[in-house]
C-alpha positions in Angstrom: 0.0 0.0 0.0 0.6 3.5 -0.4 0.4 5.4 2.7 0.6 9.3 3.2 1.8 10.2 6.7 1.1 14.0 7.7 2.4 15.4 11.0 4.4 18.5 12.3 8.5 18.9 13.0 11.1 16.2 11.5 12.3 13.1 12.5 14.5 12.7 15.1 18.6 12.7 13.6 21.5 13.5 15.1 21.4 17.6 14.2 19.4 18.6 16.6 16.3 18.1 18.9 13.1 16.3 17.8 9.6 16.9 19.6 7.2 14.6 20.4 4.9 14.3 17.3 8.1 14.0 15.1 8.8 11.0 17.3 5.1 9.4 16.9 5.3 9.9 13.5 9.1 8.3 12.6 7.7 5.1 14.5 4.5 5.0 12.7 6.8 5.5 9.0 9.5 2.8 10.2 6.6 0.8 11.4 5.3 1.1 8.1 8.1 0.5 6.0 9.4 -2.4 8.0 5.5 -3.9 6.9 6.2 -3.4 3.2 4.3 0.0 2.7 5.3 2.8 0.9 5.5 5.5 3.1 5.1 9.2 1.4 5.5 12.3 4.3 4.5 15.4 4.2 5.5 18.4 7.1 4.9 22.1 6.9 7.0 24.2 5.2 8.4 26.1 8.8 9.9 22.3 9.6 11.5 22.0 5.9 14.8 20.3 6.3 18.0 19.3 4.2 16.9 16.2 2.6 13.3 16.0 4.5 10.0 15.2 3.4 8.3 17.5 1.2 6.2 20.4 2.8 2.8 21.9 2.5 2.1 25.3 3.3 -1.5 25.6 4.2 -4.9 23.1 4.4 -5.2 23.7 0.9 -2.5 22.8 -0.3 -1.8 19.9 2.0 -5.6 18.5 0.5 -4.0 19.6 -3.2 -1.2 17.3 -2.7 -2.9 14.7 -1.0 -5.0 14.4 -3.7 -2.5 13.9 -6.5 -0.6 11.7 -4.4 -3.5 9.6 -4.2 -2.3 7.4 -1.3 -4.2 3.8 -0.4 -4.7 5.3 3.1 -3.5 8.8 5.0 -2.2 8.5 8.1 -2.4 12.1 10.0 -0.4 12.6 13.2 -1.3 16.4 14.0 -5.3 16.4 14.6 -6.0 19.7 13.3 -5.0 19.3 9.2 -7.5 16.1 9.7 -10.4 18.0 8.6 -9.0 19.1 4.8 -8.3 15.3 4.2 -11.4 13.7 5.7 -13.5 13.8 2.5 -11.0 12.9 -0.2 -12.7 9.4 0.0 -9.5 7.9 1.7 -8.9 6.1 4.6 -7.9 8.8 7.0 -6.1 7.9 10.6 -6.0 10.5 13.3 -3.7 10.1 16.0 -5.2 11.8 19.1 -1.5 10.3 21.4 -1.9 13.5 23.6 -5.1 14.7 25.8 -5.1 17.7 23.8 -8.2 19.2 25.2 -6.4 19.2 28.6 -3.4 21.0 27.5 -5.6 23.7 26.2 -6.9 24.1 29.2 -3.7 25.2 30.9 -2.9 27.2 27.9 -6.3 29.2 27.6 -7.5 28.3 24.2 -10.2 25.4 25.4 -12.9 26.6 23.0 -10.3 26.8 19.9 -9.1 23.2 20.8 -12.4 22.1 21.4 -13.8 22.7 18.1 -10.2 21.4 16.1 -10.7 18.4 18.4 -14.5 17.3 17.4 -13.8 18.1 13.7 -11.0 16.0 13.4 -12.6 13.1 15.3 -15.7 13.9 12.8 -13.3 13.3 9.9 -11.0 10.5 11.2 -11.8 6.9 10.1 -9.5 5.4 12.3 -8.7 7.3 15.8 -5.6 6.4 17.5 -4.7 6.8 21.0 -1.7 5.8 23.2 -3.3 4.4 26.3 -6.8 2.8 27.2 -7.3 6.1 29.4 -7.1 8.4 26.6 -9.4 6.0 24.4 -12.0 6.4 27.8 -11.3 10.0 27.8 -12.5 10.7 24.3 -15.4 7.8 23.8 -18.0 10.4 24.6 -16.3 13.2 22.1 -16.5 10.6 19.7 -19.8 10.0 19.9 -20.5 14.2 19.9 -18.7 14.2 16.6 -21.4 11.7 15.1 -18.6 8.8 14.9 -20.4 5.6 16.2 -18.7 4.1 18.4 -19.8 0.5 18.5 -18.1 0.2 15.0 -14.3 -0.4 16.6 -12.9 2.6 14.6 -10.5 3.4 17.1 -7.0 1.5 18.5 -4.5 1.7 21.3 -1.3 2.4 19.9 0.6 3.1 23.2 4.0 5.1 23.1 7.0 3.4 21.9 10.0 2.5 24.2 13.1 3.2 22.3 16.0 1.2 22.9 19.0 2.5 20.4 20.3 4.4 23.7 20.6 1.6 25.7 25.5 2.4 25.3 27.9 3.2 27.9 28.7 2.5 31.4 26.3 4.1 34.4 28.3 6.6 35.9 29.9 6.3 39.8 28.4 9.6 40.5 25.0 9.7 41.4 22.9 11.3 38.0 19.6 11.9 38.5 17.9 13.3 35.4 14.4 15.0 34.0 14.2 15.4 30.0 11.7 17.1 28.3 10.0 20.4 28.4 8.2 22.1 31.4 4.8 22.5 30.0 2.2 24.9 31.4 0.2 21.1 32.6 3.9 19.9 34.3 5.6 21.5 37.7 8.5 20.0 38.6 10.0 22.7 40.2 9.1 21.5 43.8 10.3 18.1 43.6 13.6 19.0 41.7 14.2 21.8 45.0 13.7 18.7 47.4 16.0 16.3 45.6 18.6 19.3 45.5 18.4 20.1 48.9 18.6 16.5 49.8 21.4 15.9 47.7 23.2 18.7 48.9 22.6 17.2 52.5 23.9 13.9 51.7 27.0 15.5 49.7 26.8 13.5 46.7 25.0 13.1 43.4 23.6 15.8 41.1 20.3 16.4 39.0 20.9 16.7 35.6 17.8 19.0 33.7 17.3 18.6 29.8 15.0 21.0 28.0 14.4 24.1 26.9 11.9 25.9 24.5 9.1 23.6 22.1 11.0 22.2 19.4 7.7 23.3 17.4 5.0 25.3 18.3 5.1 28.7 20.2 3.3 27.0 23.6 4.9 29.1 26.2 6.9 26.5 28.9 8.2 26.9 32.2 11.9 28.5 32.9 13.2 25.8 35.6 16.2 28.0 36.0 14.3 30.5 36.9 11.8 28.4 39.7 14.5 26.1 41.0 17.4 27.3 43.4 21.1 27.6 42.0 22.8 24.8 43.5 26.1 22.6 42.3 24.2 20.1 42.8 21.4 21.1 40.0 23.0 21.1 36.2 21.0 22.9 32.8 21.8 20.7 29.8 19.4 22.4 27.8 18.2 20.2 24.5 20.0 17.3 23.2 19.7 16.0 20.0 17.6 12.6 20.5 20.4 9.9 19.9 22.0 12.0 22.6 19.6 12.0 24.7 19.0 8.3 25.1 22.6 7.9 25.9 23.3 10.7 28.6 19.8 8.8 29.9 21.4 5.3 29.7 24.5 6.2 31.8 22.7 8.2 34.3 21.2 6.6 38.0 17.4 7.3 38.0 15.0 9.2 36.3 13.2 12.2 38.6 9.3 12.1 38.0 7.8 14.3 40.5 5.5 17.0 39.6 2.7 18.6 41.3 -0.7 16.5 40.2 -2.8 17.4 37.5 -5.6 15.7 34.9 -3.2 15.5 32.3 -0.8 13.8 33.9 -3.7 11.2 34.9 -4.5 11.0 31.3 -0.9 10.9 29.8 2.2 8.5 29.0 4.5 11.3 28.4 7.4 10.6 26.1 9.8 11.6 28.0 8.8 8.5 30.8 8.9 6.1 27.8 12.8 7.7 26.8 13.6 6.6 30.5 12.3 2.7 30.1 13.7 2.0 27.1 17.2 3.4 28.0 17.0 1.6 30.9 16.6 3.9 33.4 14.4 3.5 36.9 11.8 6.3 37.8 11.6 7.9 40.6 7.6 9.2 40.4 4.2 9.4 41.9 0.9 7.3 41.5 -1.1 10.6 39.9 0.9 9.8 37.1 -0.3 7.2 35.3 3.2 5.4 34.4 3.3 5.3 37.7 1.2 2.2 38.1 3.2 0.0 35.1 6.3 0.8 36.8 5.0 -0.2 40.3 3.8 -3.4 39.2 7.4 -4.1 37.2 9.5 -2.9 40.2 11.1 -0.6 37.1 11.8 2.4 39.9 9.9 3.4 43.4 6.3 5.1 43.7 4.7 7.2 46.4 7.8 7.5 48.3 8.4 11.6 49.6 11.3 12.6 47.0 14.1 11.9 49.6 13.2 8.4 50.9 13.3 7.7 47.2 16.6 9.5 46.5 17.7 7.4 49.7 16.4 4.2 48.7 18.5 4.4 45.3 21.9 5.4 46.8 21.6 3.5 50.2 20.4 -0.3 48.2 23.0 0.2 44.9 22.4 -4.2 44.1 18.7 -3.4 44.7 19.3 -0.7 42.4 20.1 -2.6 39.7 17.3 -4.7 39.9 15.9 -1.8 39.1 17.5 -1.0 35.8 16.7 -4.9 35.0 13.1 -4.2 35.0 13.1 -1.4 33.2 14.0 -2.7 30.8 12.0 -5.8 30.7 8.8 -2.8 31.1 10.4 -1.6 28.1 10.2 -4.6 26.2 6.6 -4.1 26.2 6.4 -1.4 24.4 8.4 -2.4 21.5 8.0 -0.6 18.5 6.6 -3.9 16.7 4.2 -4.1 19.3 3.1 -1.1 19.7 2.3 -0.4 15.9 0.5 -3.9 15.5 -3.0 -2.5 16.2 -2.6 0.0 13.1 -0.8 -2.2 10.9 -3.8 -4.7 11.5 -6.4 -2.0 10.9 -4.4 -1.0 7.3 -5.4 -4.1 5.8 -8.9 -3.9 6.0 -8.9 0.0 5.7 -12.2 1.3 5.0 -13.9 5.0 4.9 -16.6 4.7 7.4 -20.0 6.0 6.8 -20.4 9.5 7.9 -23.4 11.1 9.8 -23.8 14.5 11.1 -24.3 15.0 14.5 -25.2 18.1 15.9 -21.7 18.8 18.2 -20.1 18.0 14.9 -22.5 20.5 12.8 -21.8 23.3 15.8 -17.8 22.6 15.4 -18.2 23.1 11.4 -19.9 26.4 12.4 -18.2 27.7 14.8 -14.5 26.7 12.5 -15.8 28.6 9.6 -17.0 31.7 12.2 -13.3 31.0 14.0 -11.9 31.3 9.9 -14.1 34.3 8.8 -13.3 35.8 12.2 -9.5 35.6 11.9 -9.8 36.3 8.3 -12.0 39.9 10.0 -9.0 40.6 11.6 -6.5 40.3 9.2 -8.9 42.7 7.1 -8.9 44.9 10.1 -5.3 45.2 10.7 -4.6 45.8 7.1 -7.1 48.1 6.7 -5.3 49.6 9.6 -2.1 49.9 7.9 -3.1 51.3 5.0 -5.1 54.0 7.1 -1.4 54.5 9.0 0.1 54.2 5.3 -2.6 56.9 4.0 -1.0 59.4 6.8 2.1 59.2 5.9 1.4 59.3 2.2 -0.3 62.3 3.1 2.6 64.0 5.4 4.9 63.2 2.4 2.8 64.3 -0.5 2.7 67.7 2.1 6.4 67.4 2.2 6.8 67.4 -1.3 4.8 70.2 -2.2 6.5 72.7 -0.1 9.5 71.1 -1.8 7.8 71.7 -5.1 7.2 75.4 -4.3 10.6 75.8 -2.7 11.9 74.5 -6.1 9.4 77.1 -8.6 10.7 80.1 -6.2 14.3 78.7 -6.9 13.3 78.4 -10.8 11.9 82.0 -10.7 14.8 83.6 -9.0 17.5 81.5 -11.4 15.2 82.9 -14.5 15.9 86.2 -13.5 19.3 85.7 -12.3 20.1 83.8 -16.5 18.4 87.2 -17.5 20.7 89.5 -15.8 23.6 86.8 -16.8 22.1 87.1 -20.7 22.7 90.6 -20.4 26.2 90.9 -18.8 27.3 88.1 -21.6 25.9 90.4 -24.3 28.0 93.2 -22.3 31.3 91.1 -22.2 30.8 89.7 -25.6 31.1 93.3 -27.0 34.0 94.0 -24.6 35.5 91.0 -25.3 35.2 91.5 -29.0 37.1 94.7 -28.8 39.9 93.3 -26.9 40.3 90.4 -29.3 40.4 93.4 -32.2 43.5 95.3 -30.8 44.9 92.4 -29.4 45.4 91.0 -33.1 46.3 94.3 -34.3 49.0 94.6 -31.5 49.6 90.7 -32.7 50.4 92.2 -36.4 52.6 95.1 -35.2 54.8 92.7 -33.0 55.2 90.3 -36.1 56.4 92.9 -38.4 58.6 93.9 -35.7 59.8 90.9 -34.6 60.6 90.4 -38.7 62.8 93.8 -38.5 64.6 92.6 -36.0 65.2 89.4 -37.6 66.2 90.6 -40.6 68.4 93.1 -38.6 69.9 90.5 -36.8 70.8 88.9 -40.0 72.7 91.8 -41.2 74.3 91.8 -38.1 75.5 88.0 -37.8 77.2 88.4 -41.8 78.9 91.9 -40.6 80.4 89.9 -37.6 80.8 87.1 -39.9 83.3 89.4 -42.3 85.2 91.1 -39.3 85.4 88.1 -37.5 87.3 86.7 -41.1 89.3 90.1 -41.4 90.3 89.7 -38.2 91.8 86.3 -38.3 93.1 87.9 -42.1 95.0 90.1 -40.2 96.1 87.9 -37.9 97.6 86.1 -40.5 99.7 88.9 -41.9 100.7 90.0 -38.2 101.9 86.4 -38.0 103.9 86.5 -41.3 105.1 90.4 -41.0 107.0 89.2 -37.4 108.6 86.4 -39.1 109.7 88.4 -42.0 110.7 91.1 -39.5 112.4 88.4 -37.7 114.6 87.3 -41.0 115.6 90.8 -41.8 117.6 91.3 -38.2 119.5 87.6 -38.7 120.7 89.1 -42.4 121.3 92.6 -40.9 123.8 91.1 -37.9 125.5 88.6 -40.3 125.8 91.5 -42.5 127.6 93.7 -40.2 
């Protein structure tokens, strides 16, 4: 088969962080592939990564590409893109893994997530969730949504318990650790000041805390560095990539699960509790959360023990201990990936779209989607129509600017008119001035030539004169020369003579 798996974020790698739903959805595609299926995956465009599935940017186009893929069944992993794929006349599965309706309660938007919640049960042929609890929990929305119930369209697919991280030697100090984020439904910050105070008592061991900010989503979480105490004894990790995750998990002593009780956490397997079992690590937790019963009935950690008796009970009983670690991982081996996905492998081949029937919850969540969409859509309106009223100002203000510019610029024009005028004038004046000068200054040119010819012609005169005395003069030297000598010949005859 064919199958077109939808959800939010990326699969986990070795990059970077991964968040829950990109978890549930990797184990539903390996699941998948492992069976022989052709698995095609689709994220948002915001979670695009190097290499990753392709990406749809809205409910349109995600139903656009749906459709040309053409898939044998769609399997959808975040709830509310259910509703543009639940008429395309495929098999659509919806995987409700988290109590989503509680979480909005602690993050104020129960009447949004109410009405995402019923259409996407309304539109789901198959509804997933990851414990019998949660199944309990949303029977009666089911029902709301028009689904009937007594047809068996829904399966428990529980949480998976990884166990790639399962490397390295547990270190000698004491690590106790808590992954995951703080969301507004978890408070932690209580038991983690106990175990550090108790710690710090004992002098030994430390609490290790991973998380940060949601991988995706903008859900505000809880700061633990700002609740909890600074202590030596408390370390921020921050996020880990997942690989590294499992491994800091799988060398630590004990997982701390202790937060202050709640419905969700009733309702919940958390992820970061599954992380723990199949790393092998004991928890350390309470019996509100639900967890808490499998792992008192494997021995996999200690329940409803005050923070420090359990904190005791794990550094005091070290063989014990290890017992521990033993059966958490035999817990873990329950929740296997192969077992885990068997109930939606099963249900793949029979898929079937099943007959759909309005109901009147599922009618009033239709309305109140397309009032929630023409509402938002009112508001988008509003604030552009606000920004081009802000934008009209300061058109305004500059057309205003401008056209004292624009009058600065036709007094400027009207000035330099007259101001080319007078210049017009004076270059009429200084042509004529300039016209005369040019006439005597070729006349004055003419008389110098003729003069300077004169003198040349003078000079010429003069250079042959000089010329001819200058050849008289070395005439005469000449005859000077030879009148001495003959001079000098007549006294030799003279004294012979005489």
């Amino acid at each position: 088969m064919k199958i077109l798996l939808v959800f939010h974020g990326w699969f986990p790698d070795v990059a970077r962080p991964v968040s829950g739903g990109g978890l549930r959805a990797w184990h539903h595609a390996e699941s998948l592939r492992g069976a022989g299926h052709e698995v095609v995956v689709l994220t948002r465009d915001q979670d695009r990564t190097p290499g990753g599935p392709a990406t749809f940017s809205t409910g349109a186009s995600l139903r656009a590409l749906a459709a040309e893929i053409a898939p044998d069944a769609i399997v959808c992993v975040q709830p509310e893109e259910a509703p543009h794929l639940g008429d395309l006349g495929i098999p659509l599965v919806v995987d409700f893994y988290a109590p989503r309706l509680l979480e909005a309660l602690f993050e104020d938007r129960l009447g949004e997530e109410g009405v995402r919640t019923l259409r996407a049960l309304g539109a789901a042929d198959l509804a997933l969730f990851s414990n019998p609890r949660q199944r309990y929990f949303y029977l009666g929305l089911l029902l709301l949504a028009g689904v009937d119930v007594r047809g068996g369209m829904d399966r428990v697919v529980p949480l998976v318990a990884p166990t790639a991280g399962r490397t390295g030697k547990v270190k000698k100090t004491p690590i106790f650790v808590m992954g995951g984020l703080s969301w507004p439904w978890h408070d932690p910050v209580e038991g983690i000041r106990r175990a550090a105070a108790h710690l710090e008592r004992r002098g030994q061991g430390e609490i290790h805390l991973y998380g940060g900010a949601p991988v995706v989503g903008g859900t505000a979480v809880r700061a633990l560095s700002d609740g909890v105490p600074a202590s030596d004894r408390v370390r921020h990790e921050g996020l880990l990539p997942y690989p590294d995750l499992l491994r800091v998990y799988a060398r630590a002593t004990a997982a701390l699960d202790y937060m202050a009780p709640s419905p969700e956490r009733e309702l919940a397997v958390s992820f970061r509790a599954m992380d723990y079992l199949g790393s092998g690590l004991p928890i350390l937790t309470t019996r509100d959360h639900l967890v808490g019963d499998w792992v008192a009935l494997a021995g996999a950690g200690i329940v409803d023990l005050p923070v420090e008796d359990a904190i005791d009970a794990v550094l005091d009983a070290p063989t014990v201990h290890r017992e521990r670690r033993v059966a958490a991982r035999t817990l873990a081996a329950r929740f296997s990936r192969e077992t885990c996905e068997a109930p939606l492998l099963a249900w793949l081949g029979s898929a079937r779209v099943r007959p759909k029937h309005d109901a009147p919850l599922g009618d009033l969540a239709r309305a109140w989607a397309r009032v929630t969409t023409a509402e938002a859509a009112r508001e988008g309106l509003t604030a552009r129509l606000q920004e081009v009223r802000e934008e009209a100002v300061r058109k305004r203000a500059e057309v205003e600017d401008l056209l004292v510019q624009v009058r600065q610029l036709t007094d400027t024009v009207h000035r330099l008119t007259g101001a080319m005028s007078e210049v017009a004038g004076f270059r009429r004046e200084a042509i004529a001035v300039l016209g005369s000068a040019e006439h005597l200054a070729r006349e004055e040119a003419s008389n110098l030539a003729k003069e300077i010819a004169i003198v040349r012609a003078d000079n010429a005169k003069k250079t042959a004169e000089l010329k001819a005395m200058e050849d008289e003069q070395r005439r005469l030297e000449n005859d000077l020369v030879h009148a001495r000598e003959e001079i000098e010949r007549l006294r030799k005859r003279r004294f012979l003579v005489g």
